[in-house]
TORSE-860110 format. One line per field, with one value per residue (C-alpha): x, y, z. Coordinates in nm, 3 decimals, m for minus. Example, Ala and Ser with C-alpha at 12.3 -4.5 7.8 and 13.67 -1.06 7.14 Angstrom:
u = 1.230_1.367
v = m0.450_m0.106
w = 0.780_0.714
This chain:
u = 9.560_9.428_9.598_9.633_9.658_9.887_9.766_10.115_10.440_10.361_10.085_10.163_10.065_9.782_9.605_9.655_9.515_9.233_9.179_9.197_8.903_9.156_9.078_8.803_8.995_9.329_9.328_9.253_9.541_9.747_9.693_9.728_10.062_10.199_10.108_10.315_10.062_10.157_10.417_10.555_10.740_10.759_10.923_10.696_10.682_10.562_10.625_10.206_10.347_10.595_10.575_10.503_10.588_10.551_10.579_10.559_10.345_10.145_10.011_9.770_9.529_9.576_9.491_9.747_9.787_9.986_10.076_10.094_10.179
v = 11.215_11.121_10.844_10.787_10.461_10.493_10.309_10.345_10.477_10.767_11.038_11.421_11.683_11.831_11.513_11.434_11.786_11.692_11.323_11.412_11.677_11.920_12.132_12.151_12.144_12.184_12.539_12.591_12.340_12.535_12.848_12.653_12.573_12.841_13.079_12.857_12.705_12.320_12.172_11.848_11.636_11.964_12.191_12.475_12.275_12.545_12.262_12.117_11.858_11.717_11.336_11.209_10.825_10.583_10.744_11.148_11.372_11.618_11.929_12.202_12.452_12.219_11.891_11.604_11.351_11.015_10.848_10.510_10.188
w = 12.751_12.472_12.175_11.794_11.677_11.365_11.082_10.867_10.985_11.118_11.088_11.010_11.253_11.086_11.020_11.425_11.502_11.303_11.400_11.748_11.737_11.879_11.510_11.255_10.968_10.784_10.746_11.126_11.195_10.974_11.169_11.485_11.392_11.223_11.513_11.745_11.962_11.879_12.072_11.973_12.273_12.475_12.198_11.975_11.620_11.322_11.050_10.954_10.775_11.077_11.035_11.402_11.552_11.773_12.135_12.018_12.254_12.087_12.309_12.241_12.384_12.713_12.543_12.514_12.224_12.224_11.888_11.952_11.691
C-alpha cells in the first residue's frame, strides 16, 4: 500500500490519483472517477473533487493509497 503525506488538511481525489502515479493526468482521473472505478474507504466515490483526510483509503485498478498527516 502505498501513502500520501498531506501537506494541508486534506488532498482531493484527483490530485491523489495523480500524485500517486495511479493516473497521468486530470482528465484521465476524471474519467477514472466518473466511470466508477475509484473507491474511497471501500465505497464507489464519482465526486473528483472529494476532499480526503487523515486515515482515508483510496483504491483503484488494484492499487491502494493511504492519506496520512
Amino acid at each position: 500500500m502505498e501513502t500520501i503525506k498531506l501537506r494541508e488538511e486534506y488532498i482531493k481525489l484527483g490530485q491523489a490519483l495523480k500524485a500517486a502515479g495511479l493516473v497521468e493526468s486530470g482528465v484521465d482521473a476524471k474519467f477514472a472517477v466518473q466511470d466508477g472505478l475509484v473507491k474511497v474507504n471501500g465505497e464507489t466515490e464519482v465526486r473528483r473533487g472529494k476532499k480526503l483526510y487523515d486515515g482515508d483509503v483510496v483504491e483503484f485498478e488494484g492499487n491502494q493509497i493511504k492519506i496520512i498527516s
